[in-house]
VEXDREN-2710 file (C-alpha; in Angstrom, 1 decimal):
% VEXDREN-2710
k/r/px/py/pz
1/UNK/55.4/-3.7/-12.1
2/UNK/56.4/-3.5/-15.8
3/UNK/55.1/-7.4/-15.8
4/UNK/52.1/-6.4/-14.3
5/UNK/51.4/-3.5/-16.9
6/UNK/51.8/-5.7/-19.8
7/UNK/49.8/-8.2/-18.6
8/UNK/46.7/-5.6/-18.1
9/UNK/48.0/-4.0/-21.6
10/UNK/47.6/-7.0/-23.5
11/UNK/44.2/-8.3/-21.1
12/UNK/42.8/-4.9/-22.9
13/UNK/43.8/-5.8/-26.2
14/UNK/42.8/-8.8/-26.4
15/UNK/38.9/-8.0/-25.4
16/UNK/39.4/-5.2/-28.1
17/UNK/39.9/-8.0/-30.3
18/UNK/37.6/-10.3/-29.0
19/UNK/34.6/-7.9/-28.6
20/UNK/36.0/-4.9/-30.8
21/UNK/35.9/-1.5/-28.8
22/UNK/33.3/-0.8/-26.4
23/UNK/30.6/2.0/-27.1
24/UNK/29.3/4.0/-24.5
25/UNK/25.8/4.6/-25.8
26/UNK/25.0/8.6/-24.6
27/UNK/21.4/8.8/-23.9
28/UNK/19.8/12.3/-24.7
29/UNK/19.1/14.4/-21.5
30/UNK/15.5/13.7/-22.0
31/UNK/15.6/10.0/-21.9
32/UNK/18.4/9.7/-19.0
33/UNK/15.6/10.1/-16.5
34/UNK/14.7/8.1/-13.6
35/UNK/11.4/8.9/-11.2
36/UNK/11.0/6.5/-7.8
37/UNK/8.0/6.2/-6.3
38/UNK/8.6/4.7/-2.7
39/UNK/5.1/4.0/-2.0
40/UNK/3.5/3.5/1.3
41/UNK/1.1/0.7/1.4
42/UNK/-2.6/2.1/1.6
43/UNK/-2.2/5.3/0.2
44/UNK/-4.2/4.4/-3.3
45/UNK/-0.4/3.6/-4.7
46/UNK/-1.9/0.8/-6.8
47/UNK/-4.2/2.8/-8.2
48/UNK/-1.5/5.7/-9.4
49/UNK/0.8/2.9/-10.4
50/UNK/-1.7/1.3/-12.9
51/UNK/-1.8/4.3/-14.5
52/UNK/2.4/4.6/-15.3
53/UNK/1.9/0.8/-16.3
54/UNK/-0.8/1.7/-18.6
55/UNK/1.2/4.6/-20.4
56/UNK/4.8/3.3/-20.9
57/UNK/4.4/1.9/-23.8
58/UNK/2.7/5.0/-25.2
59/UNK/5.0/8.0/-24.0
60/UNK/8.6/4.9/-24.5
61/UNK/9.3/4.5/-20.9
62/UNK/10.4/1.4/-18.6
63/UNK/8.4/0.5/-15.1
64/UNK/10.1/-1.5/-12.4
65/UNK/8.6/-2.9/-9.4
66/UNK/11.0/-3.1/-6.4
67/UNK/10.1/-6.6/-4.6
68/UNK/11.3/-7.0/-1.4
69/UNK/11.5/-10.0/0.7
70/UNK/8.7/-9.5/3.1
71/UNK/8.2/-6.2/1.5
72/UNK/10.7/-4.8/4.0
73/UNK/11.2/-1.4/3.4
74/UNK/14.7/-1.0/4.7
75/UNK/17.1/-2.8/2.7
76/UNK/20.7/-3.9/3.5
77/UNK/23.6/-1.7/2.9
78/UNK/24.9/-4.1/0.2
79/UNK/21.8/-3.4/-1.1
80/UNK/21.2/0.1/-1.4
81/UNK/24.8/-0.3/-3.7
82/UNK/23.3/-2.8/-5.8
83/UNK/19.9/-0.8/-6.1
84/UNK/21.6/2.6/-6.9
85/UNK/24.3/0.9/-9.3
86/UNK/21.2/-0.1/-11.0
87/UNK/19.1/2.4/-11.2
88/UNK/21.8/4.9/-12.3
89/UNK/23.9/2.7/-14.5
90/UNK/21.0/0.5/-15.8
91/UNK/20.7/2.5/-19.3
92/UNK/19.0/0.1/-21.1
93/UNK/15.9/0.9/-18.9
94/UNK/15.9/4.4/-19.3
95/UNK/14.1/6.7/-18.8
96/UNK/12.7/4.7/-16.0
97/UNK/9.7/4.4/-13.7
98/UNK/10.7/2.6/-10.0
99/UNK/8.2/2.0/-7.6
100/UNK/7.9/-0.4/-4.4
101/UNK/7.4/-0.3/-0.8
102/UNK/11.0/1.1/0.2
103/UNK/11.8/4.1/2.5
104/UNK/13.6/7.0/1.4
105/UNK/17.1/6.5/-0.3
106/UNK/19.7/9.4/-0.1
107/UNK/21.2/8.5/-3.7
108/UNK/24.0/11.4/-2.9
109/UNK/25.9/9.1/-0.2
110/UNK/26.8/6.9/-2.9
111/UNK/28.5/9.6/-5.0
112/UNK/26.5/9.5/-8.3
113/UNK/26.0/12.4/-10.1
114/UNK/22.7/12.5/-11.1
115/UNK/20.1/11.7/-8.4
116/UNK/16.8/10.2/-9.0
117/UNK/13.3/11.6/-9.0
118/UNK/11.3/11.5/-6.2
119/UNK/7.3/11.3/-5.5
120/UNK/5.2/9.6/-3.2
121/UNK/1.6/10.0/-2.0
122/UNK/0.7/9.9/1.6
123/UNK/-2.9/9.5/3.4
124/UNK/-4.4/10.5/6.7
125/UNK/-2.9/8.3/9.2
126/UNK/-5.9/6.8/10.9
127/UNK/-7.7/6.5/7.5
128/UNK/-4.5/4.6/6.2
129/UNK/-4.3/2.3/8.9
130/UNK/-8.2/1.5/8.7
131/UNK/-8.0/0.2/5.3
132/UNK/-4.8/-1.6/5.7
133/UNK/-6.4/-3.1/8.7
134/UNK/-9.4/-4.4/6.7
135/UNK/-7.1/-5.2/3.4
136/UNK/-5.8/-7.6/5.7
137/UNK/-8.1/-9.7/7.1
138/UNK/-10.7/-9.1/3.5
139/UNK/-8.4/-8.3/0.4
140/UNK/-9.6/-6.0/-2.0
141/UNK/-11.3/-6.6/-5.4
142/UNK/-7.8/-6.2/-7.3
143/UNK/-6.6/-9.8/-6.1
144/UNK/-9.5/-10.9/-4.7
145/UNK/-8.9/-14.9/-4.8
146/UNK/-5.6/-14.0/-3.0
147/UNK/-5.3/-15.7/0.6
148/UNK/-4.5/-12.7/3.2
149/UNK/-2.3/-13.1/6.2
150/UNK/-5.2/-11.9/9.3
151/UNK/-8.1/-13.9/6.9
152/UNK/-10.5/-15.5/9.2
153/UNK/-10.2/-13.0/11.9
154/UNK/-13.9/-11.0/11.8
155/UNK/-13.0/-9.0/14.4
156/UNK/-13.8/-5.0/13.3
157/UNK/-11.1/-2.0/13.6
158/UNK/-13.9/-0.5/16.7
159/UNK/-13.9/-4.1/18.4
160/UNK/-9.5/-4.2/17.9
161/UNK/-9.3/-1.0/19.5
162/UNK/-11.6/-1.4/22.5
163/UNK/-9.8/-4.7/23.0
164/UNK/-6.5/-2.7/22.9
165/UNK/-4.8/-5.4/20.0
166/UNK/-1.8/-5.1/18.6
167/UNK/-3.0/-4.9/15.1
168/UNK/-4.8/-1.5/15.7
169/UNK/-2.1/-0.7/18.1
170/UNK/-1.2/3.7/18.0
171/UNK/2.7/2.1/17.0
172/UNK/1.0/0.8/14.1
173/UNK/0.6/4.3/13.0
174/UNK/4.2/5.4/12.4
175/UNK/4.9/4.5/8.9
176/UNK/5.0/7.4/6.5
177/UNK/7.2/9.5/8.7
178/UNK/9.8/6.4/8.5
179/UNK/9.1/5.8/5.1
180/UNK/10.3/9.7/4.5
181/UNK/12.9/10.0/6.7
182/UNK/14.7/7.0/5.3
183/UNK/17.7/4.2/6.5
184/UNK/18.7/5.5/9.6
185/UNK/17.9/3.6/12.8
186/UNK/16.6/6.4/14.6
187/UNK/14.1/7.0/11.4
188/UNK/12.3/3.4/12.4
189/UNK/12.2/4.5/16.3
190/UNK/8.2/4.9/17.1
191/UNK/7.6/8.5/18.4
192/UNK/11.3/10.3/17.1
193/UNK/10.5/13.2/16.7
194/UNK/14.2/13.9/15.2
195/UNK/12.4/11.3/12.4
196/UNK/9.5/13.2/12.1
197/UNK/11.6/16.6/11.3
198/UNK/13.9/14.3/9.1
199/UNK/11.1/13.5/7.3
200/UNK/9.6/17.0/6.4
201/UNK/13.2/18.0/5.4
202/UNK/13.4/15.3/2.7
203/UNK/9.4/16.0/1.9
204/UNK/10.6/19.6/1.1
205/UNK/14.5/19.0/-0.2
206/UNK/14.2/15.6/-2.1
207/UNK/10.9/14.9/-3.5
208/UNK/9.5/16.6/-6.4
209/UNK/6.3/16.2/-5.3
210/UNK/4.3/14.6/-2.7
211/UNK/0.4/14.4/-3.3
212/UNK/-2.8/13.1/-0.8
213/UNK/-4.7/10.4/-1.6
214/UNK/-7.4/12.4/-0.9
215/UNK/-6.9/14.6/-4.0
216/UNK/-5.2/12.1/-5.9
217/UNK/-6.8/13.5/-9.6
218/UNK/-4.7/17.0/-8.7
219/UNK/-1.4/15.4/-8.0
220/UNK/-1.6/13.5/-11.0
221/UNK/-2.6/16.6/-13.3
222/UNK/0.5/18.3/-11.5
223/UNK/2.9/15.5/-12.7
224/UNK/1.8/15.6/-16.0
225/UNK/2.6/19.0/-16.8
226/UNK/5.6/19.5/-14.8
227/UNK/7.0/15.7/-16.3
228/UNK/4.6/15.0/-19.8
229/UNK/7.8/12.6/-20.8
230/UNK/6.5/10.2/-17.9
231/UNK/2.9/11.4/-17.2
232/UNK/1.2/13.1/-20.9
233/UNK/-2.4/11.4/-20.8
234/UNK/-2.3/10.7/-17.1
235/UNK/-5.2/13.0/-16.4
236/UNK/-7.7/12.0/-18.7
237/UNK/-6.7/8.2/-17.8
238/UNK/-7.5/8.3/-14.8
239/UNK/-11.0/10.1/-14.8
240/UNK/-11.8/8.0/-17.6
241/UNK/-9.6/4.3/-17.4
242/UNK/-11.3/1.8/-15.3
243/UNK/-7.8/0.5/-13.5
244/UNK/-7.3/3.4/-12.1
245/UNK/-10.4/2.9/-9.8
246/UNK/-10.0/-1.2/-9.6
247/UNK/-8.4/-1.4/-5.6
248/UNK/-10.9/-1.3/-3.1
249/UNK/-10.8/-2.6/0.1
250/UNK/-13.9/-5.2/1.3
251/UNK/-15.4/-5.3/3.6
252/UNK/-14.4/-1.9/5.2
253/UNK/-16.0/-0.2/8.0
254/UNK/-15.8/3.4/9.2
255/UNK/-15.0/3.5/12.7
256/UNK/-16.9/5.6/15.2
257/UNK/-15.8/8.6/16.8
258/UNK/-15.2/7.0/20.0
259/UNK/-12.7/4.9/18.3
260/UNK/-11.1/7.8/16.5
261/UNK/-10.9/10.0/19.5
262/UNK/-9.0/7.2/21.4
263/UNK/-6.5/7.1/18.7
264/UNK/-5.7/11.0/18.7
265/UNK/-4.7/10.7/22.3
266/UNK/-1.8/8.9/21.2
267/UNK/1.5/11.3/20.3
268/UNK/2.6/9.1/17.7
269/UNK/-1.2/9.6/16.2
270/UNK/-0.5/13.2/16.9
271/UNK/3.6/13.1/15.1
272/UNK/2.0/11.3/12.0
273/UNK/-0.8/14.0/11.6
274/UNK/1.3/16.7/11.9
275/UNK/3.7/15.2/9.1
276/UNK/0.1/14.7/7.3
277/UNK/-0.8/18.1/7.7
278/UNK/2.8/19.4/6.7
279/UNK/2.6/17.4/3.5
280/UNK/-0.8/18.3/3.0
281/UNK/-0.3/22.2/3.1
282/UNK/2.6/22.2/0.8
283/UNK/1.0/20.4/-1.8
284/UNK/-2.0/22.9/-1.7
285/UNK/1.2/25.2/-2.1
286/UNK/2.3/24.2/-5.1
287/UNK/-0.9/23.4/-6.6
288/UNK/-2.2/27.5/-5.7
289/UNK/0.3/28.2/-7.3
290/UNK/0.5/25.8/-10.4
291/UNK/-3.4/25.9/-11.5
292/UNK/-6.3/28.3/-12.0
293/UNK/-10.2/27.3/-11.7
294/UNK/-12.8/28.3/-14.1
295/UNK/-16.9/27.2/-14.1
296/UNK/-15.8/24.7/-11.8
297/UNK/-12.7/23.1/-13.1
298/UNK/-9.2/23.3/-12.7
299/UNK/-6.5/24.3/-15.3
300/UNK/-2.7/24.1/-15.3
301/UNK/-1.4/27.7/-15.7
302/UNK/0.9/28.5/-18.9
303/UNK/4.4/29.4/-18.9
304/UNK/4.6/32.8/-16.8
305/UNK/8.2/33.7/-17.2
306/UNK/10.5/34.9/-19.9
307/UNK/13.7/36.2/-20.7
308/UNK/14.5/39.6/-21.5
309/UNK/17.2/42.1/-22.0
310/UNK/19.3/39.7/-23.0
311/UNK/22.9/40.9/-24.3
312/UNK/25.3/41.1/-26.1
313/UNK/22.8/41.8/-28.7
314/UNK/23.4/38.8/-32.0
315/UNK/22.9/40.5/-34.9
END
C-alpha cells in the first residue's frame, strides 16, 4: 500500500512538473448557464432556433446542435453520461445553448448539481403531424434541393387517411407526450396514460417555459425578459429578421373536416390534445401574468416586488 501511494505521489508530481498546477477556471454565475431545447420536429423549432444562432455572437453565447443517429430521440444509457458530463462539465462552451430532437433528460439521476434549463415548444397534434406529413414527401423552402425519405409519393394527408396508411396512422400522433415524459419505456408506449401525466409533471416541474407554435412571437418575448443573457434582441428579430420566417412546408394541404373528425375518434388523438391543451393553458398563465396590452400591443410588465423592513438596520 505504501508502494502504491508513492507511486500515485510521484504520478502527481511529475504532471505538476510536466504541465505546472492545474487551474480550475470559475466561471461567474452568469455565464455558468446552460438552456436545452429538446425540440419536437414540426413545431416551428427551426424557426426559433435560427434566431439563438443569429444572436450568440452578439449577447457571447455558444449553440450546440445535438445529432442523433437517425435523429432518435432516446439515447443509450452510456449516453445520457456522456451527454450530461458534457453539458455540465464542458466549460469552455459556456453559457450554452443545446438543442436537438431528444426527449426529456432528468439531469438529477446523474447527481450533478446544477441542472440545466429547460424549454420546448409544442403544436396542435393534428396540425403537427399534417405538416410533418407533407415535409416528408415535399421538403420545405429551408433545404429545398434536399432529397426527402416519402418524395415521390403524391398521395394527400385526406387520401392517407381514407386509405387507413400507416403514415397518417392515429400512433403517429403520440410524440410530444414522449418527448416530455422522457427515457422510460413506458414514456414511448402509444396511449400511456401514466406517460401522458408524466409528461404534464415535467411540463410543470422541469421546464422553464413551454410555448405554442401558434403564438410563437409571445413565447419568445417571455424568454427574453426572464433570460436577456440568452434571448436580449429576440423580439425585434424575429418580427423583423427574415430567417426567422424561412421554414415552410410545400406543398401543404389543409385537410377537410371529415378527415379531422376521424382522427379525434382516436384516444391517443384525444391523450395528445389534452397534453396540448394542458401546455397551452399554462403558458396563457404565465404570460397573464407576465405582460400587459395597450392600443393593441403587448408589454412585459416591470419588476412588481421589493424588499422592505429589512433589519438589523446598517447604519
Amino acid at each position: 500500500e505504501r508502494a502504491i501511494a508513492r507511486h500515485e505521489v510521484r504520478e502527481i508530481e511529475q504532471r505538476h512538473t510536466v504541465d505546472g498546477p492545474r487551474q480550475e477556471v470559475a466561471l461567474d454565475e452568469e455565464d455558468d448557464v446552460v438552456i436545452i431545447y429538446n425540440r419536437v420536429p414540426k413545431t416551428a423549432s427551426t424557426s426559433f432556433t435560427n434566431i439563438a444562432y443569429d444572436l450568440c455572437a452578439k449577447n457571447k453565447y455558444h449553440v450546440l446542435h445535438i445529432n442523433t443517429t437517425k435523429n432518435n430521440p432516446v439515447m443509450s444509457l452510456q449516453d445520457q453520461v456522456r451527454f450530461v458530463k458534457n453539458v455540465t462539465s464542458w466549460k469552455e462552451m459556456k453559457p450554452g445553448f443545446y438543442h436537438g430532437h431528444i426527449s426529456y433528460l432528468d439531469f438529477a439521476k446523474f447527481g450533478v448539481k446544477k441542472k440545466p434549463i429547460y424549454i420546448n415548444v409544442i403544436r396542435d397534434p393534428i396540425e403537427r403531424l399534417v405538416s410533418y406529413y407533407y415535409f416528408l414527401r415535399f421538403g420545405d423552402d429551408y433545404r429545398p434541393g434536399l432529397r426527402r425519405r416519402k418524395q415521390g409519393d403524391k398521395k394527400t394527408f385526406d387520401e392517407c387517411v381514407a386509405a387507413g396508411g400507416s403514415d397518417c396512422a392515429p400512433e403517429k400522433l403520440w410524440l410530444q407526450i414522449p418527448f416530455f415524459c422522457g427515457h422510460s419505456s413506458e414514456c414511448w408506449n402509444v396511449g400511456s396514460r401514466w406517460a401522458l401525466e408524466q409528461a404534464k409533471y415535467n411540463l410543470i416541474n422541469e421546464y422553464f417555459l413551454v410555448g405554442v407554435t401558434e403564438e410563437l412571437e409571445d413565447f419568445i418575448m417571455l424568454l427574453e425578459a426572464a433570460l436577456p443573457r440568452f434571448f436580449r434582441g429576440a423580439t425585434e428579430l424575429y418580427r423583423t429578421g427574415k430567417k426567422s420566417h424561412l421554414r415552410k412546408t410545400t406543398e401543404k394541404k389543409l385537410p377537410t373536416k371529415e378527415t379531422i373528425a376521424k382522427l379525434q375518434q382516436s384516444e391517443i388523438w384525444k391523450m395528445e390534445n389534452e397534453f396540448y391543451e394542458f401546455a397551452l393553458e399554462q403558458f396563457q398563465f404565465v404570460r397573464a401574468h407576465a405582460v400587459r396590452e395597450k392600443d393593441g400591443e403587448l408589454y412585459i410588465l416591470a419588476q412588481n416586488f421589493f424588499y422592505e423592513k429589512i433589519y438589523p438596520k446598517s447604519n
